[in-house]
C-alpha positions as a Markdown table, in Angstrom:
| # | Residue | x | y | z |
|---|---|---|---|---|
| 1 | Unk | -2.3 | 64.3 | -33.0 |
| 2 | Unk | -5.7 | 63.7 | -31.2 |
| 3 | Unk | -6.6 | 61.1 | -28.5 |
| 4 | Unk | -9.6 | 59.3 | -28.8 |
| 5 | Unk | -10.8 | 59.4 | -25.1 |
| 6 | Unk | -13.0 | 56.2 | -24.1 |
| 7 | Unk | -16.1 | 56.3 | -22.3 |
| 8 | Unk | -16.4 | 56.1 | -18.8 |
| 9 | Unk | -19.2 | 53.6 | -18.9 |
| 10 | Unk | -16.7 | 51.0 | -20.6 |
| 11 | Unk | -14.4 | 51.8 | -17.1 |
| 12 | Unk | -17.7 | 51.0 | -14.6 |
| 13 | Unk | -18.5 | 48.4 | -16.4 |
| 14 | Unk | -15.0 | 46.4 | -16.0 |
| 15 | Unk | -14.6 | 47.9 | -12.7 |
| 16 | Unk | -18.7 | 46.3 | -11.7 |
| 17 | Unk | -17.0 | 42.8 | -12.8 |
| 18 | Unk | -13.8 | 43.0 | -10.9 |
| 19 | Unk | -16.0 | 43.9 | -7.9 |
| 20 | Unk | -18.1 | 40.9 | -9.1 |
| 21 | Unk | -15.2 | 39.0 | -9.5 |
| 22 | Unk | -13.9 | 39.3 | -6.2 |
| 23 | Unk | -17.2 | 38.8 | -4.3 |
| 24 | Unk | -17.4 | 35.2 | -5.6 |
| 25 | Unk | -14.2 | 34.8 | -4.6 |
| 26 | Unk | -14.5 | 35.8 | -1.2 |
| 27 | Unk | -18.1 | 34.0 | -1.1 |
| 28 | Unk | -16.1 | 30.9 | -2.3 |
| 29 | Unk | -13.4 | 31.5 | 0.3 |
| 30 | Unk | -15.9 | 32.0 | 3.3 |
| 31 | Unk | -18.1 | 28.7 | 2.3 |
| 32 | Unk | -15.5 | 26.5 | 1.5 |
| 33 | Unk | -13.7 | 27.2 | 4.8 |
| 34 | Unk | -16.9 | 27.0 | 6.7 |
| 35 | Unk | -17.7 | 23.6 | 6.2 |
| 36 | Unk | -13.9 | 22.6 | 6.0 |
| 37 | Unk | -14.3 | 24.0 | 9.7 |
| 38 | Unk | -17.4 | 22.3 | 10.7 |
| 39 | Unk | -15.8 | 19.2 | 9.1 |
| 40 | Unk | -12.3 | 19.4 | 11.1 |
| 41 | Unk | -14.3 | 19.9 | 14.3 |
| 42 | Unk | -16.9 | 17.6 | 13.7 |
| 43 | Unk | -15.7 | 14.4 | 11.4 |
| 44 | Unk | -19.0 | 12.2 | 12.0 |
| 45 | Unk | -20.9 | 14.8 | 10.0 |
| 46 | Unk | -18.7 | 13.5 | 7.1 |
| 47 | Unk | -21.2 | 9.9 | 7.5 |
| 48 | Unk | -24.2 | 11.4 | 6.5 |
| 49 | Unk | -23.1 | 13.5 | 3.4 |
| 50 | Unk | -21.7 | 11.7 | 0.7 |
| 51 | Unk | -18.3 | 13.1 | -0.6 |
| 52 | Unk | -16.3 | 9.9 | -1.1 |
| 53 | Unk | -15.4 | 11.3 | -4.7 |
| 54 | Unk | -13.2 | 13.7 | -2.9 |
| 55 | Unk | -10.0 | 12.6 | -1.9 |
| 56 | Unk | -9.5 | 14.9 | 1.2 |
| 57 | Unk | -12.8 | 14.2 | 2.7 |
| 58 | Unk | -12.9 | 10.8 | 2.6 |
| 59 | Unk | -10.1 | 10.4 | 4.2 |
| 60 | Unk | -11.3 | 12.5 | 6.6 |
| 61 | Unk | -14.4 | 10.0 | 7.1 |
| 62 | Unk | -12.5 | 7.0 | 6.9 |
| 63 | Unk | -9.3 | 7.5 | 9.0 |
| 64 | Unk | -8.2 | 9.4 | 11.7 |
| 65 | Unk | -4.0 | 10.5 | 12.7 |
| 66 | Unk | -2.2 | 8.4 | 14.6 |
| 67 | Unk | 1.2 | 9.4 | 15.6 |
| 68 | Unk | 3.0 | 6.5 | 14.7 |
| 69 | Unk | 0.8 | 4.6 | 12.3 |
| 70 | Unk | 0.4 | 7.3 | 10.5 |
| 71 | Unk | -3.4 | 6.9 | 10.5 |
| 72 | Unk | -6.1 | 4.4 | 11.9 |
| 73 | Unk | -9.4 | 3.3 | 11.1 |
| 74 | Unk | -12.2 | 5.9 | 12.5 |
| 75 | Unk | -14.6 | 3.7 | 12.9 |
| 76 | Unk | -15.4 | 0.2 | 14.4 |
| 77 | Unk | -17.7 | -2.5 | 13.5 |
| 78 | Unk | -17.4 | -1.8 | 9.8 |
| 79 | Unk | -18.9 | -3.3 | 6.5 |
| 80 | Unk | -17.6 | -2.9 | 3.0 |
| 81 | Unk | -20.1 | -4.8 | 0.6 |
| 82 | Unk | -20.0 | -4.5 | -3.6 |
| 83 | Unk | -21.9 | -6.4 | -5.4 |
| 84 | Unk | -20.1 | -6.4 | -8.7 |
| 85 | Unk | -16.3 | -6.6 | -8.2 |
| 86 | Unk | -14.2 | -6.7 | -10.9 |
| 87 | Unk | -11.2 | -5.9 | -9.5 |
| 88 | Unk | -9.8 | -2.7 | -7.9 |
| 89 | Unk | -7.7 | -1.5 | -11.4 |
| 90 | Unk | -10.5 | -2.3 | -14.0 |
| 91 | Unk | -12.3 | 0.3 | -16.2 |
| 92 | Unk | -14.4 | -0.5 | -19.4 |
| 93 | Unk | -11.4 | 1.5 | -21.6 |
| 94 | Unk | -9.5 | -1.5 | -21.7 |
| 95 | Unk | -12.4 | -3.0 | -23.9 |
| 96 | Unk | -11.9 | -6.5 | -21.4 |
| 97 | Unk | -14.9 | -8.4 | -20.1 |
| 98 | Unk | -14.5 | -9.6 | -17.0 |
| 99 | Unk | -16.7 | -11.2 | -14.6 |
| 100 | Unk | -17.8 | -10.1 | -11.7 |
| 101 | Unk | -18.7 | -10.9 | -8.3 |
| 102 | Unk | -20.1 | -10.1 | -4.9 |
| 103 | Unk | -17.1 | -9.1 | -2.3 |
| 104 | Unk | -18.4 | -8.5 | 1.3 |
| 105 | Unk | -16.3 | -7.5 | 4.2 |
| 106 | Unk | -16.3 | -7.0 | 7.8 |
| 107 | Unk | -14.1 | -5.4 | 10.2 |
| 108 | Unk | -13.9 | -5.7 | 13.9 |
| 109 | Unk | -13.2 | -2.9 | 16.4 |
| 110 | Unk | -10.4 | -2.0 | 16.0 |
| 111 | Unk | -9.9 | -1.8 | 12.1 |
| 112 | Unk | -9.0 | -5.7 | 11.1 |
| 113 | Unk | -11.0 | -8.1 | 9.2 |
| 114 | Unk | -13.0 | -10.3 | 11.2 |
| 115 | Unk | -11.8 | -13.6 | 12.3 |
| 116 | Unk | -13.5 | -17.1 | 12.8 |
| 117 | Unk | -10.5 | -17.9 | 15.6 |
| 118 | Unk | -10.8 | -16.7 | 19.1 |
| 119 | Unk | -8.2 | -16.4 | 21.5 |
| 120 | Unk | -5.4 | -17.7 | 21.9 |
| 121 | Unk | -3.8 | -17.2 | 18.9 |
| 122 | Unk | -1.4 | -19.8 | 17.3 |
| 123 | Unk | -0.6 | -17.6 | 14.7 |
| 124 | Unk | -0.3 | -13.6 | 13.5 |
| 125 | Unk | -0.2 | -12.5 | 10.2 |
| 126 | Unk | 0.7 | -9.1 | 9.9 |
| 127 | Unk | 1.0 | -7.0 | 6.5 |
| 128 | Unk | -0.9 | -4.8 | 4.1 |
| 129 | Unk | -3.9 | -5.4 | 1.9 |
| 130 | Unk | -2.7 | -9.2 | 0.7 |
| 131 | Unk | -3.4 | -9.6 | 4.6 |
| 132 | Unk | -6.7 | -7.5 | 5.0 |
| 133 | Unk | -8.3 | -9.0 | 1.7 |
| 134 | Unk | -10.8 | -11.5 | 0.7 |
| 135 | Unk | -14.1 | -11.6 | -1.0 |
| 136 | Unk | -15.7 | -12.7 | 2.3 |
| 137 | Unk | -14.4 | -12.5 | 5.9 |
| 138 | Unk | -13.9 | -16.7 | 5.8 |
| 139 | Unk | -11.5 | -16.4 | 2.5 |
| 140 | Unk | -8.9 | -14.2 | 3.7 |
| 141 | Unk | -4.9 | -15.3 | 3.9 |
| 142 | Unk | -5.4 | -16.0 | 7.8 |
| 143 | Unk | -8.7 | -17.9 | 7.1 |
| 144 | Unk | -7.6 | -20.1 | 4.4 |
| 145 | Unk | -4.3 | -20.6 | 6.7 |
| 146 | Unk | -6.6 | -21.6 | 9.4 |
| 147 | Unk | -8.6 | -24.3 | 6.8 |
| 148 | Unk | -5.2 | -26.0 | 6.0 |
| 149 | Unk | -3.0 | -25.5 | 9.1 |
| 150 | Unk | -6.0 | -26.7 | 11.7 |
| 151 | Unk | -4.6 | -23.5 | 13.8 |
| 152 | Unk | -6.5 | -20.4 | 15.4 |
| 153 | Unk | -5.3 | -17.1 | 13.4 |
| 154 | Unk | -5.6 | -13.7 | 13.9 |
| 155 | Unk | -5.9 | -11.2 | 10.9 |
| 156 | Unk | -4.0 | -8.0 | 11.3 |
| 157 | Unk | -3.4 | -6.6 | 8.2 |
| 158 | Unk | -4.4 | -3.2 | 7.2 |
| 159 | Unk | -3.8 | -1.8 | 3.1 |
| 160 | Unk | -1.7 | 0.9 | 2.3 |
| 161 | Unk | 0.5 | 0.3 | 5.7 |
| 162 | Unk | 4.4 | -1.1 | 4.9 |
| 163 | Unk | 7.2 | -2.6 | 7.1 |
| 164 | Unk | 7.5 | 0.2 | 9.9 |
| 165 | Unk | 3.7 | 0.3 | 10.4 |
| 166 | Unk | 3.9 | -3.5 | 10.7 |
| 167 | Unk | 6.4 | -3.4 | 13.5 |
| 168 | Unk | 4.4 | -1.2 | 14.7 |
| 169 | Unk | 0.9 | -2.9 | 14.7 |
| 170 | Unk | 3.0 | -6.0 | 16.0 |
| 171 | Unk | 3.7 | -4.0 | 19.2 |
| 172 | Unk | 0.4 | -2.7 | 19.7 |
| 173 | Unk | -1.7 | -5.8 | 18.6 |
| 174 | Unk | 0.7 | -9.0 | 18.8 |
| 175 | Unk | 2.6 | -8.4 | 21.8 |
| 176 | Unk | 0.9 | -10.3 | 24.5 |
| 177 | Unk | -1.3 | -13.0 | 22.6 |
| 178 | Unk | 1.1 | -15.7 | 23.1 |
| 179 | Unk | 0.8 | -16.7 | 20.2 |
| 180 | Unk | 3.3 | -19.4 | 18.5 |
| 181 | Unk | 4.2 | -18.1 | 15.0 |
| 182 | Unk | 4.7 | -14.5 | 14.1 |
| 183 | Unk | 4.0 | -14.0 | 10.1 |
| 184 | Unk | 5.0 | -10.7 | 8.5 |
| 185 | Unk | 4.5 | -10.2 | 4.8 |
| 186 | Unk | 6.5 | -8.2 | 2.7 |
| 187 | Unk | 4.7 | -7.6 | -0.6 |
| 188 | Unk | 7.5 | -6.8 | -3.3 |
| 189 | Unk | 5.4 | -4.5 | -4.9 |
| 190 | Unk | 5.5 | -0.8 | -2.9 |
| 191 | Unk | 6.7 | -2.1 | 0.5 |
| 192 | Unk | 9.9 | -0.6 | 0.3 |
| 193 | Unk | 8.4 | 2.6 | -1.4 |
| 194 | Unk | 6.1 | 3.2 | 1.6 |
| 195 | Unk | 9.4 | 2.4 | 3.8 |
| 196 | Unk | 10.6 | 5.7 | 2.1 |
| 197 | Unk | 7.1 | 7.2 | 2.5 |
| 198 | Unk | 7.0 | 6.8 | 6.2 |
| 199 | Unk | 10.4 | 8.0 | 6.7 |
| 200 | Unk | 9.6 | 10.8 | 4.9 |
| 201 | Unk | 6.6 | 11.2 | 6.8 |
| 202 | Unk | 8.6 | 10.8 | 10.1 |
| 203 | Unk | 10.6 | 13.7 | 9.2 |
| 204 | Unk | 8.2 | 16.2 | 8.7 |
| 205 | Unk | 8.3 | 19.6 | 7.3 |
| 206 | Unk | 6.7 | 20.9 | 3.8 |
| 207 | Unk | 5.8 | 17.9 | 1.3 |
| 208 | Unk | 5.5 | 15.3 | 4.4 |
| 209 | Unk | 2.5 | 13.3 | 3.8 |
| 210 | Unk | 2.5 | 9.8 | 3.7 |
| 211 | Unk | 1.2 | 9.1 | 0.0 |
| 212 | Unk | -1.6 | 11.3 | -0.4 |
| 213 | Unk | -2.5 | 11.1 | 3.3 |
| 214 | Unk | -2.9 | 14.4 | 4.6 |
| 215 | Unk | -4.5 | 13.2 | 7.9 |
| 216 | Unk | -2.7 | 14.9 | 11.0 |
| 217 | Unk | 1.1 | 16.0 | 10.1 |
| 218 | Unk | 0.1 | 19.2 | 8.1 |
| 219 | Unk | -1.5 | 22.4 | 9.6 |
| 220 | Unk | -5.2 | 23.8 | 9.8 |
| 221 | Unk | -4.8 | 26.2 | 6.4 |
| 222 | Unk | -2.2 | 23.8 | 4.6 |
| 223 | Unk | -4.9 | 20.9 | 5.2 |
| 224 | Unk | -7.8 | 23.8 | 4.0 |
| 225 | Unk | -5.9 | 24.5 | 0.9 |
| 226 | Unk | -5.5 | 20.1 | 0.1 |
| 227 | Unk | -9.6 | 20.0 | 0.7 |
| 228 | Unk | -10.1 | 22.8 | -1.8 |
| 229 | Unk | -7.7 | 21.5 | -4.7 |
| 230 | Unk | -9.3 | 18.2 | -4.3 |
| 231 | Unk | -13.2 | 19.5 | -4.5 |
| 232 | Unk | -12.3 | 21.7 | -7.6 |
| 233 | Unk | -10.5 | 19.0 | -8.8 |
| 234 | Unk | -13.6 | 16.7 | -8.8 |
| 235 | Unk | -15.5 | 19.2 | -10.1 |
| 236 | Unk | -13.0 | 19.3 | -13.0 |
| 237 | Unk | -13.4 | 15.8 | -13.3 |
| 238 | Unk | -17.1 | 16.1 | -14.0 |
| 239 | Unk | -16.9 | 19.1 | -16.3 |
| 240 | Unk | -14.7 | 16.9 | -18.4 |
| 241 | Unk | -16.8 | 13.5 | -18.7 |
| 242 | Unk | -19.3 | 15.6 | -19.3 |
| 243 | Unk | -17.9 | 17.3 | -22.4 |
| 244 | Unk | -15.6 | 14.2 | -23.6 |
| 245 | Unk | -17.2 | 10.9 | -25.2 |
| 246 | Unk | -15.4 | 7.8 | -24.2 |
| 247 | Unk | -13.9 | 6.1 | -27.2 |
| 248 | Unk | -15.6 | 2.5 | -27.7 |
| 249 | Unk | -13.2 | 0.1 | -27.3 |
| 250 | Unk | -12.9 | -3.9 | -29.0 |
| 251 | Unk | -14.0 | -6.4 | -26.1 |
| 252 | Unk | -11.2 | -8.8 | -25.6 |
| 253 | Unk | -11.9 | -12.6 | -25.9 |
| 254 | Unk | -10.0 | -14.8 | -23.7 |
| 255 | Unk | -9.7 | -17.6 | -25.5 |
| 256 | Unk | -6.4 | -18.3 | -28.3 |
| 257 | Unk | -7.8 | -17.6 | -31.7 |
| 258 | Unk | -10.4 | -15.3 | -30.0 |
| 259 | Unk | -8.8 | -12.5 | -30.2 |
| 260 | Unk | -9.6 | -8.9 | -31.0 |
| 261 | Unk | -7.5 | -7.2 | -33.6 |
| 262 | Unk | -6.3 | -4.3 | -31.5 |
| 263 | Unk | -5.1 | -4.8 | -27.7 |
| 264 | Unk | -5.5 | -1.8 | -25.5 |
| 265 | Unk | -1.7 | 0.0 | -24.9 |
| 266 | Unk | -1.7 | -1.0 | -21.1 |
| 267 | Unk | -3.1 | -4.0 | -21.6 |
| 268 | Unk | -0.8 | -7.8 | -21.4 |
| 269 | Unk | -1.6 | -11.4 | -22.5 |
| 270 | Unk | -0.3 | -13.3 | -20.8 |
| 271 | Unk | -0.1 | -17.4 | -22.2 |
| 272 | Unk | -1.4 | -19.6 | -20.1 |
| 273 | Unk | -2.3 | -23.4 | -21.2 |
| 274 | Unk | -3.0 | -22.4 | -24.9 |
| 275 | Unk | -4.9 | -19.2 | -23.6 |
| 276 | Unk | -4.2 | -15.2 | -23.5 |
| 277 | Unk | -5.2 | -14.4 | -20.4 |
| 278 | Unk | -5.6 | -10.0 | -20.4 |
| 279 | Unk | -3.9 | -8.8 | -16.9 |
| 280 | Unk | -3.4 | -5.3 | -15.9 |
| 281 | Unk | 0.1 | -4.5 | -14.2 |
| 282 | Unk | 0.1 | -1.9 | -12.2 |
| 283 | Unk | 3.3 | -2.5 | -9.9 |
| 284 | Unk | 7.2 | -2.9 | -12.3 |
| 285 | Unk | 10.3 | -4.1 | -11.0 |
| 286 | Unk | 12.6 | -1.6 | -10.0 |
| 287 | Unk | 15.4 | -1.1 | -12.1 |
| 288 | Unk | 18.2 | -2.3 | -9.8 |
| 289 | Unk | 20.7 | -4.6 | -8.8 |
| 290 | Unk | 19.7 | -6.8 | -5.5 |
| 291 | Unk | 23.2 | -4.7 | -4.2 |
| 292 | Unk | 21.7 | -1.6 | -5.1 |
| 293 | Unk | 18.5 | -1.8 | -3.3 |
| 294 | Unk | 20.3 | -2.8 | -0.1 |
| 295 | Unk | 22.0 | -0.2 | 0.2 |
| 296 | Unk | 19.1 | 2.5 | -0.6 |
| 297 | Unk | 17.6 | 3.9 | 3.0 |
| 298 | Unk | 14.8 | 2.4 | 3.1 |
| 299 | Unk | 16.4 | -0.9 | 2.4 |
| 300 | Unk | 18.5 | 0.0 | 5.8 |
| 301 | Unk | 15.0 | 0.5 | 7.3 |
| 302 | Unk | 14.1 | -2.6 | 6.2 |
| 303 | Unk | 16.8 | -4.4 | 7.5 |
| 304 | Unk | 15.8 | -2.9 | 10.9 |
| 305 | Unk | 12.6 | -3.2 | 10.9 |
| 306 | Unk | 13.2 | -7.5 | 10.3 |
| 307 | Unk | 16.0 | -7.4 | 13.0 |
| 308 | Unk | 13.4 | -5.6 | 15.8 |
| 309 | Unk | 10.6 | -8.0 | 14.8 |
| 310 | Unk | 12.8 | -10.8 | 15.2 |
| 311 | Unk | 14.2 | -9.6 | 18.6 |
| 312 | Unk | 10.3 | -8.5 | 19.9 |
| 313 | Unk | 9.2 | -12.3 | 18.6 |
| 314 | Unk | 11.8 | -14.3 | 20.2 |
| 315 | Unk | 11.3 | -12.5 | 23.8 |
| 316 | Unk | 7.5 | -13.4 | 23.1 |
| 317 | Unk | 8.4 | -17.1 | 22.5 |
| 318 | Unk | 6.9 | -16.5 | 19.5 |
| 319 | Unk | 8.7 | -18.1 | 15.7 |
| 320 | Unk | 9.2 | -15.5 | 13.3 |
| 321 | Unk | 8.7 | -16.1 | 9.9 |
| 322 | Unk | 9.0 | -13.5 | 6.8 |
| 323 | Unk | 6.3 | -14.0 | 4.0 |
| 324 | Unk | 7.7 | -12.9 | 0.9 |
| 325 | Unk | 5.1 | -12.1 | -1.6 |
| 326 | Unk | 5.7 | -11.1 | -5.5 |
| 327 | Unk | 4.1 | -8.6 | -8.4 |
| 328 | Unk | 1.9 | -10.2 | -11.2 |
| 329 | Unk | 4.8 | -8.6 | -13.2 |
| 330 | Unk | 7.7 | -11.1 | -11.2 |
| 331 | Unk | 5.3 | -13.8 | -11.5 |
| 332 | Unk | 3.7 | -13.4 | -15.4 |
| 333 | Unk | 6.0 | -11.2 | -17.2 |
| 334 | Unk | 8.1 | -13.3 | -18.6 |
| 335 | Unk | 4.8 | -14.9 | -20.1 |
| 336 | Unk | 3.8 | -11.9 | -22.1 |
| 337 | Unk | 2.9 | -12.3 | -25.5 |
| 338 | Unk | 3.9 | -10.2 | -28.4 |
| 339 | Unk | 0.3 | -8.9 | -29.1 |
| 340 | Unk | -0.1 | -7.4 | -25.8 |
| 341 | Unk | -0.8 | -3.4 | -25.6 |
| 342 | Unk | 2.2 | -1.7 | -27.3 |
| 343 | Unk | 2.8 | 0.3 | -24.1 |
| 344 | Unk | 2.6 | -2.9 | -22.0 |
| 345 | Unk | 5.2 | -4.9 | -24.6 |
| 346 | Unk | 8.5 | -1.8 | -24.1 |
| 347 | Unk | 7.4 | -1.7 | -20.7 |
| 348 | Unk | 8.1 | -5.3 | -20.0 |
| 349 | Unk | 10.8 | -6.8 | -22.0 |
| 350 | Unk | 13.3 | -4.6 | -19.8 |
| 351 | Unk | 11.5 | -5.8 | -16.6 |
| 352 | Unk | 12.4 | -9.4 | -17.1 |
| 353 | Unk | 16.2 | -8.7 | -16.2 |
| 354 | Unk | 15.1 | -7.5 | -12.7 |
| 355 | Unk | 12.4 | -9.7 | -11.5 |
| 356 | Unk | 14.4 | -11.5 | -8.6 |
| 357 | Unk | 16.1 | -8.5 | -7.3 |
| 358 | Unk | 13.6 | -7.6 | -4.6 |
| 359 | Unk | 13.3 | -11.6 | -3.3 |
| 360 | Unk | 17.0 | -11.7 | -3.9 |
| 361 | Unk | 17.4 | -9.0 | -1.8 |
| 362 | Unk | 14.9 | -10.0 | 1.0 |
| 363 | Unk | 17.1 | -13.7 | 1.0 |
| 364 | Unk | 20.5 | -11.6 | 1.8 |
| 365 | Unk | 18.2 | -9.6 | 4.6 |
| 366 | Unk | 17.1 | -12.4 | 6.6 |
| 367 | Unk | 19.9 | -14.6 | 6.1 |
| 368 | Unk | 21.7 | -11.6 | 7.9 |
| 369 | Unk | 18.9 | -11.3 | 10.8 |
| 370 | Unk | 18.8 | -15.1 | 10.7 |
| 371 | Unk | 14.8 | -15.2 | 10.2 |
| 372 | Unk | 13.2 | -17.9 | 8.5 |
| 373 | Unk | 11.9 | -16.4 | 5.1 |
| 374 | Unk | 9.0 | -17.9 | 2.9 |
| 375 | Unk | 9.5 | -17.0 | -0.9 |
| 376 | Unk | 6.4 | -17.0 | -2.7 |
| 377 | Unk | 7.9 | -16.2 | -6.0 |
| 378 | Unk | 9.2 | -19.6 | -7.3 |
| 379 | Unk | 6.3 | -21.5 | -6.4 |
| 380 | Unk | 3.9 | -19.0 | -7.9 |
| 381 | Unk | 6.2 | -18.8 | -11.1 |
| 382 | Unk | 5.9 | -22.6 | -11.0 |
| 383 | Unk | 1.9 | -22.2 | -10.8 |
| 384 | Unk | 1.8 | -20.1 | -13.6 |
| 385 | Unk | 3.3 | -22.5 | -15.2 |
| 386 | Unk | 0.9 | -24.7 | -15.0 |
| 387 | Unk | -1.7 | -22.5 | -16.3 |
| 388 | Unk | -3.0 | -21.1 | -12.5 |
| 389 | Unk | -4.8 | -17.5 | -12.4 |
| 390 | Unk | -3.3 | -16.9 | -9.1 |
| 391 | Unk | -4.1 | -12.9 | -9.1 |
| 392 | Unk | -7.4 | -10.7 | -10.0 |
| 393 | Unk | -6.0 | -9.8 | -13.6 |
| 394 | Unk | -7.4 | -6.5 | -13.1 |
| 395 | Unk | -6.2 | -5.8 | -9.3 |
| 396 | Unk | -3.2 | -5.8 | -7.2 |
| 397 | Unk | -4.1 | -8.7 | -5.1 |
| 398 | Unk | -4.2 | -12.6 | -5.2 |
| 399 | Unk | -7.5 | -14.1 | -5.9 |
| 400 | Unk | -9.1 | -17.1 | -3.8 |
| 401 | Unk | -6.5 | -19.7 | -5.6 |
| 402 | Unk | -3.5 | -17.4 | -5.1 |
| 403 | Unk | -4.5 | -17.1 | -1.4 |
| 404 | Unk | -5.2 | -20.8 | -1.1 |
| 405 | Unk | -1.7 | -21.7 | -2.6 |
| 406 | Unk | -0.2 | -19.0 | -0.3 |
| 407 | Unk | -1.6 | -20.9 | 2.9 |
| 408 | Unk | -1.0 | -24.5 | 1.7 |
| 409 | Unk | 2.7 | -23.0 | 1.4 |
| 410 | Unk | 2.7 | -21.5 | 5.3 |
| 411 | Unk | 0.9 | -24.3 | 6.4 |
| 412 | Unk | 3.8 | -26.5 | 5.1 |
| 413 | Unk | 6.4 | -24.3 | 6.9 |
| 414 | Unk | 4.8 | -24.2 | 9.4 |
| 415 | Unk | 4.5 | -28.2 | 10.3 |
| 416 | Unk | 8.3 | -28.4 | 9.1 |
| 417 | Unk | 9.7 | -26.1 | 11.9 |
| 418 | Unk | 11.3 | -27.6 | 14.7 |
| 419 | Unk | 9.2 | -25.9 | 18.4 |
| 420 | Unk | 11.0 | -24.6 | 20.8 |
């Protein structure tokens, strides 16, 4: 038997690119943690370079840790301004035209929108982005409230914050204006989900983030390694639009009649007044009894979280009232149409069943903490059924005539409840 021996050159040669290898590595290491440093120590850098397409970083521009908010605002004073909104969930795949339009925002110092009212304060509204949003600063909730109630608001609602964080901004922001009417909004959509995400949060440990928010709780090389995955998974992003072709979609006509043949998976029609009007849903009813969800965790949070506000209110002199604010999917599901996406149709005929748990469940909670509650959900059904557009059919959130029918409603309440 003979043995064939290899050359040595072949050997250099692999062991050149190892080296090679492992120098762009450690060059990759070194940078990346450099100006993750620099980053960390100085944040305002993060203003005058533009990485907003990476998760990590701008968050890091955006928000700073707060040890019981979770995180704050960084910066005062500011202004959001698009010129073509379409809605915070649209994209061109789903083959829908929809018109857009200018959405301008402004924030004060200390991370609300802007208000027209000065003190004092007759009312708070507290809550997350249903709160904070409007296509201008004088056609937000508290605004629109202000238009049809004749009385001074203050806006203090802040997206992606949930019950705890509103008990919390009561304390810090609400406490002390003397104001007469406490409103806190629970949106049926992931307000019980980020009650679990704070708690989580609150515990600590490996895996507790709030969300995607790695601002604060996790250490210098855990918070390294999150600003790394996200770059190179931007970077992954690109590489991949760059080498894929987007598949042309139909364009979606409104109108009954109108319609194109095929209707994007994810897409629903909904009827409305002889129309198919395309929404995208992006928040489902959980599947669960209004029983079961009261006795989940974050239910029990829930309940405590109503009980404390109610307590904190009443020792303020202040009327507390609960806003209780439902899903495009509790308000239009049961309006679907057959020739909705495919995905969309098995998606929602087994969310019918379920979609007065949550309000169900909110009733039995302040019934038990004896707070007056404000159910959105059978007067926006009834809306619907008169044909109303109350949300951006691409987007999470009410559009000016879901806001304006939300603060005709609180503006009735209000009037109707005896002073003290």
């Amino acid at each position: 038997m003979t043995f064939k021996i290899l050359p040595t050159s072949l050997s250099s040669a692999a062991r050149r690119t190892i080296r090679s290898l492992l120098f762009l590595v450690y060059l990759l290491f070194v940078t990346t943690f450099a100006l993750f440093s620099l980053f960390e120590f100085f944040p305002h850098l993060l203003n005058s370079i533009n990485l907003q397409s990476i998760r990590y970083y701008a968050q890091a521009a955006e928000y700073s840790a707060d040890p019981t908010l979770v995180f704050v605002p960084r910066l005062g004073h500011k202004v959001v301004h698009v010129d073509e909104f379409r809605g915070g969930l649209y994209s061109p795949r789903f083959g829908v035209e929809v018109p857009s339009m200018p959405y301008h925002a402004s924030y004060t110092d200390t991370g609300f929108r802007t208000n027209s009212s000065t003190p004092p304060f007759d009312i708070l509204l507290i809550g997350d982005s249903f709160i904070e949003v409007g296509e201008s600063d004088d056609s937000t909730l508290s605004e629109l409230l202000k238009q049809e109630s004749g009385l001074s608001t203050l806006n203090l609602g802040r997206g992606w914050y949930g019950p705890p964080q509103y008990l919390e901004v009561f304390k810090r922001y609400g406490l002390g204006t003397k104001a007469h009417y406490a409103i806190l909004a629970f949106f049926s959509g992931n307000d019980a989900e980020d009650t679990r995400q704070y708690m989580r949060w609150q515990r600590g440990g490996k895996g507790g983030n709030y969300y995607s928010f790695v601002v604060g709780r996790t250490n210098f090389f855990r918070r390294y390694l999150t600003a790394f995955r996200d770059t190179f998974g931007v970077i992954g992003d690109w590489g991949k639009r760059y080498f894929e072709r987007e598949l042309e979609t139909p364009t979606l006509a409104v109108a009954s009649g109108a319609m194109a043949k095929e209707t994007h998976p994810d897409v629903g029609l909904i009827r409305l007044n002889g129309y198919r009007v395309p929404m995208y849903f992006n928040y489902w009813n959980p599947h669960a009894t209004s029983a079961q969800l009261l006795a989940s965790e974050e239910w029990n949070s829930i309940r405590a979280v109503i009980g404390q506000f109610r307590a904190l209110a009443l020792e303020e002199m202040m009327i507390p009232i609960i806003v209780f604010i439902p899903t495009k999917a509790e308000v239009y599901g049961a309006r679907f149409d057959q020739q909705s996406g495919s995905r969309f149709v098995s998606r929602i005929q087994e969310q019918i069943q379920f979609e007065m748990n949550t309000s169900s469940a909110l009733e039995a909670v302040c019934q038990e903490q004896k707070v007056h509650l404000v159910n959105l959900l059978p007067l926006f059904q009834a809306l619907a059924g008169e044909g109303n557009v109350l949300y951006y059919p691409f987007d999470t959130h009410w559009n000016s005539t879901g806001r304006r029918a939300a603060a005709k409603a609180l503006a009735k309440v209000i009037r109707e409840i005896p002073q003290h």
